[in-house]
C-alpha positions in Angstrom: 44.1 152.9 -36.8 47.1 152.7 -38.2 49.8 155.9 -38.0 49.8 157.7 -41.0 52.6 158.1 -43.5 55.2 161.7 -43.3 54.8 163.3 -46.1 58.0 162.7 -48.0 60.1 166.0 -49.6 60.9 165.5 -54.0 63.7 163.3 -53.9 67.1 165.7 -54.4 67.4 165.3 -58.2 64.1 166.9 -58.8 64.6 170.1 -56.6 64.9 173.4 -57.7 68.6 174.6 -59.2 70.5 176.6 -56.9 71.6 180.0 -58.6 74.5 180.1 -60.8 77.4 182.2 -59.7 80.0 183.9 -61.8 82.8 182.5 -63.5 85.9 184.0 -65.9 85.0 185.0 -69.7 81.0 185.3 -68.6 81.0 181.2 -67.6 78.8 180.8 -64.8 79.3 177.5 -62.0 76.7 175.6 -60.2 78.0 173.7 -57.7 76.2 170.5 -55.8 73.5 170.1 -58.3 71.9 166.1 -57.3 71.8 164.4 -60.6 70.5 161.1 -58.6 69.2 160.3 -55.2 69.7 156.8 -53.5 67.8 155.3 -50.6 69.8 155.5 -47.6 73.0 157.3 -48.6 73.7 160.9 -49.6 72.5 161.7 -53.2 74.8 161.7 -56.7 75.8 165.6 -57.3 77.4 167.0 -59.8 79.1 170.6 -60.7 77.8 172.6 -63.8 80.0 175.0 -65.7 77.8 176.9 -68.1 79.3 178.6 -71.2 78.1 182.8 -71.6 75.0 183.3 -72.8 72.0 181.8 -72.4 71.6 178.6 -74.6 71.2 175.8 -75.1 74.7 174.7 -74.8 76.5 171.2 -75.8 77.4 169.5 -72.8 80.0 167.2 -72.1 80.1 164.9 -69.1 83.2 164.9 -67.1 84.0 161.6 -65.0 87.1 161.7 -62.4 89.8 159.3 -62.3 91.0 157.2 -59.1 91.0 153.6 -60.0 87.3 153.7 -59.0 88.1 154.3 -55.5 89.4 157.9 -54.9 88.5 161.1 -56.4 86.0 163.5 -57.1 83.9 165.7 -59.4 86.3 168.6 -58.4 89.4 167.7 -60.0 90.3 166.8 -63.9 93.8 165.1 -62.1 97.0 166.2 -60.7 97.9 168.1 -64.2 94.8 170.1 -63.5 94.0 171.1 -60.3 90.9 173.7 -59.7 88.4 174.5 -61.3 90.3 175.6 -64.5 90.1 173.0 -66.8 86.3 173.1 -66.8 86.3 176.5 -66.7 88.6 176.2 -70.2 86.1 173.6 -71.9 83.5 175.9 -70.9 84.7 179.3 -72.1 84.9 177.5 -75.4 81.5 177.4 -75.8 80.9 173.2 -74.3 79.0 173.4 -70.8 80.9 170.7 -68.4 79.1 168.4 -65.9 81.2 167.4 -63.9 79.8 164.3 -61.9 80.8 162.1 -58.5 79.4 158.3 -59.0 79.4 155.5 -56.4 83.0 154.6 -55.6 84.2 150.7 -55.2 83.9 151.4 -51.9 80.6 151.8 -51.7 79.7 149.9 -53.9 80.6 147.0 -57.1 80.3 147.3 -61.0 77.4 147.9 -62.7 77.1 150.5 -59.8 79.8 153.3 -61.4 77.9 152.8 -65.1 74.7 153.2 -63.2 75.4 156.4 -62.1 76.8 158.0 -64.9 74.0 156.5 -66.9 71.9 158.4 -64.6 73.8 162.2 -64.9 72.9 161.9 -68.6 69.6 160.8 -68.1 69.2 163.9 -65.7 71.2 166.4 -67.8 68.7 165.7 -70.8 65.3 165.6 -68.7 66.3 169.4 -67.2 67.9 170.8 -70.3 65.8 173.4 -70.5 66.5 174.7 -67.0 69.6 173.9 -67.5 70.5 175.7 -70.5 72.1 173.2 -72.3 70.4 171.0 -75.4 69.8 167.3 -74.4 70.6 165.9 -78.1 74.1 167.0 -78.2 75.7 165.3 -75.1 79.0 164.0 -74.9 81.0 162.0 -72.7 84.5 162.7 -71.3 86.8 161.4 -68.2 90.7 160.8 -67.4 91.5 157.2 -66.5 88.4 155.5 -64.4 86.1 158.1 -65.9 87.8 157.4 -69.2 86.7 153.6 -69.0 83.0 154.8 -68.2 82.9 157.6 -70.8 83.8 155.0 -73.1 80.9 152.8 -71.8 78.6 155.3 -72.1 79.4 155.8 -75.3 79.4 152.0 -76.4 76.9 149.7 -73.6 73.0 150.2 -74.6 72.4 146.9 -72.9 69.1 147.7 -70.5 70.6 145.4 -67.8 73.3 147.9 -66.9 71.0 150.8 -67.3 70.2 150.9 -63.5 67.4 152.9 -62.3 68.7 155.4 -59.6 67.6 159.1 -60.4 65.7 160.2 -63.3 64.1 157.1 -65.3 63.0 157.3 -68.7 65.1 159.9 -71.3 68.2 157.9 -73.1 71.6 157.7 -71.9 72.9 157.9 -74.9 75.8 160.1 -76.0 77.0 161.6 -79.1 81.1 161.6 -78.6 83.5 160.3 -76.3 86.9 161.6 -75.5 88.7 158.9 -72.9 92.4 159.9 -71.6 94.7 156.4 -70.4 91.8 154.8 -69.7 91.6 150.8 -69.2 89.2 149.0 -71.9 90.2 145.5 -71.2 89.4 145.3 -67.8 90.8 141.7 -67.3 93.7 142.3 -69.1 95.1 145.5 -66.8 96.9 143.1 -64.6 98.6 141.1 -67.2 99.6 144.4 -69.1 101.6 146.1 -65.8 102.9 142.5 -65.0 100.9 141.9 -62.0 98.7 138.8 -60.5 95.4 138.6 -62.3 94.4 136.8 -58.9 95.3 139.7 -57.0 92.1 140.2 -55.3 93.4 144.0 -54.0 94.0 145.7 -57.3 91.6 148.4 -58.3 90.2 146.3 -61.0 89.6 143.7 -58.2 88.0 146.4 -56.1 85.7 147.4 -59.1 84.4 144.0 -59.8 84.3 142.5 -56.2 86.6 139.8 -57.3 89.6 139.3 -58.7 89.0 139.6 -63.4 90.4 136.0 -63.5 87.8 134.5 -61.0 84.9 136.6 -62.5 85.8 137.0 -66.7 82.7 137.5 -67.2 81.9 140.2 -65.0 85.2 141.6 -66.4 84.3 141.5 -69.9 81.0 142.8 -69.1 83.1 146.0 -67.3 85.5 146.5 -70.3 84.5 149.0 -73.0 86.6 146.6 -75.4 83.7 144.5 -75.5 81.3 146.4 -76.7 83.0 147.5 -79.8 81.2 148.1 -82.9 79.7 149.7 -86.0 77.8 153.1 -85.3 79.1 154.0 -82.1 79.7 157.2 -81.8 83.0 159.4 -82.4 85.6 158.2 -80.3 88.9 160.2 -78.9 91.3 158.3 -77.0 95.1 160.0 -75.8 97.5 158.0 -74.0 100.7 158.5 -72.7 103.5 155.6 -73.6 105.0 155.5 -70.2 102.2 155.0 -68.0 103.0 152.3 -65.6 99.5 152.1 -64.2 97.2 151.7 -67.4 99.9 150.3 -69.9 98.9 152.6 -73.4 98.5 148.8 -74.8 94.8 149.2 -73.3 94.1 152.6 -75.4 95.4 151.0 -78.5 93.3 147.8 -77.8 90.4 150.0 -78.4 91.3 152.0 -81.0 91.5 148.4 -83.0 88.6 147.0 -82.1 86.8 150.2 -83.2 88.7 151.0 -86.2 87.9 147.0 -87.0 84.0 147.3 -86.6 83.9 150.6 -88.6 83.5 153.1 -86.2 84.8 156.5 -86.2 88.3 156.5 -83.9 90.8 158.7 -83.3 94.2 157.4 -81.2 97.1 160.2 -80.1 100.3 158.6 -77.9 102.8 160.9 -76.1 106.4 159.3 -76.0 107.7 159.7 -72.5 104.1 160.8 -70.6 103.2 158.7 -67.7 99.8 158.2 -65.7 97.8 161.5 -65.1 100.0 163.2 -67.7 102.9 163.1 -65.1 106.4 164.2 -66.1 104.7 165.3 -69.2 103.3 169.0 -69.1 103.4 169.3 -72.9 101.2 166.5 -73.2 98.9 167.6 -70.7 98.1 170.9 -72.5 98.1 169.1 -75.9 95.9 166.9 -74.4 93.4 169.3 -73.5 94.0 171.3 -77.1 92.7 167.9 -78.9 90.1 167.1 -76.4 88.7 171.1 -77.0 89.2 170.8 -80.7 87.1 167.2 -80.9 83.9 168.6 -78.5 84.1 171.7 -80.3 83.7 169.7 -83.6 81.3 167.3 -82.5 79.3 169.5 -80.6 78.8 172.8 -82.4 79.4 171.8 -86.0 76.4 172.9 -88.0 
């Protein structure tokens, strides 16, 4: 006879919400929520700041910079540290997910899309646990996160949809705020002035191979690509010193969205660098625009 089968627990995304706790201004955080669970490894979690009041609230997904490699859902960069800038978006009336995905260490492109695919697929399946209204989800991220917030907003191609977590609801979102994000994945190296061959760089890491021995895989990973009519509203700051993700890449963008119609919006900072760094004026302006463009995406009407 043959043994039978454990009974298997709900796989993490689909277990009950742990209990909010208090934030400043009447927020409220939940921290560790699974948004995705993954055979063999620890699940996808992300951290939910909840305007006051009960709801439903616009959400923006947060993704973390780190070249794909480092970072987490905790931190909005070195300009940033803490809990505070979510807490700020937040206390604005915009509820914040902020979400880890699949590093290149643990795994190669589509894998990063994947996930954040999935955290909006979640976010809209639980809305009404959650608090927060499933058609009025934006995207958001610094650097790395910025490139996949800008794929979220722009890559509807099933292929890179993935199928971790919660299947089924659209992953589509209705804004996009990037800061010094790469959009022209193969084209990172050539803009800092280093070897496209370079099998070591972060964008080789991503991909599993250096852009110039995969350019299709690398066009395929660039939000540049995907440019066109009907996306939605885009937001893209930049600083004009940044040595690692020249402000060439944000402007790239801009242009190809601006060509196909869409609805862009490109701000530069003379003499800010990567992460905002030597540049704490443009940090807080940074965040003053990005507010601004949520609020009037989000809660206009």
């Amino acid at each position: 006879m043959p043994t039978p089968a454990l009974p298997l627990p709900p796989p993490a995304h689909a277990a009950p919400l742990p209990p909010a706790s208090p934030g400043p201004d009447g927020t409220r955080f939940l921290g560790g929520v699974p948004y995705a669970a993954l055979p063999g490894a620890r699940p996808l979690e992300l951290d939910l700041y909840l305007p006051a009041g009960d709801g439903p609230h616009p959400v923006a997904l947060f993704l973390h910079g780190g070249g794909w490699r480092l970072g987490s859902r905790r931190s909005g960069g070195p300009a940033f540290p803490g809990r505070g800038l979510f807490e700020r978006v937040a206390a604005a009336g915009i509820a914040v997910a902020s979400a880890d995905y699949r590093l290149s260490g643990e795994a190669v492109w589509p894998a990063q899309l994947s996930d954040a695919k999935a955290a909006v697929r979640w976010l809209r399946a639980r809305a009404g646990e959650l608090g927060v209204d499933g058609d009025r989800i934006a995207a958001w991220g610094e650097s790395a996160g910025g490139h996949l917030a800008e794929l979220l907003g722009l890559v509807a191609d099933e292929g890179l949809e993935g199928d971790v977590g919660v299947t089924g609801p659209s992953s589509a979102v209705v804004a996009v705020a990037a800061w010094y994000a790469p959009t022209d994945v193969a084209a990172v190296a050539p803009d800092t002035g280093a070897d496209p061959a370079d099998a070591t760089t972060r964008e080789a890491q991503l991909l599993g191979a250096a852009p110039s021995a995969v350019p299709e895989v690398a066009a395929q990973a660039s939000p540049v690509t995907y440019a066109r009519a009907g996306a939605p509203p885009f937001l893209l700051l930049h600083g004009r010193a940044d040595r690692f993700v020249p402000c060439v890449q944000s402007e790239r963008l801009a242009a190809a969205l601006a060509g196909a119609g869409a609805d862009v919006a490109l701000h530069t900072y003379d003499g800010a660098d990567h992460m905002w760094l030597g540049a704490p004026e443009a940090a807080a302006d940074a965040l003053d625009r990005t507010v601004a463009f949520l609020r009037a995406r989000l809660l206009a009407g």
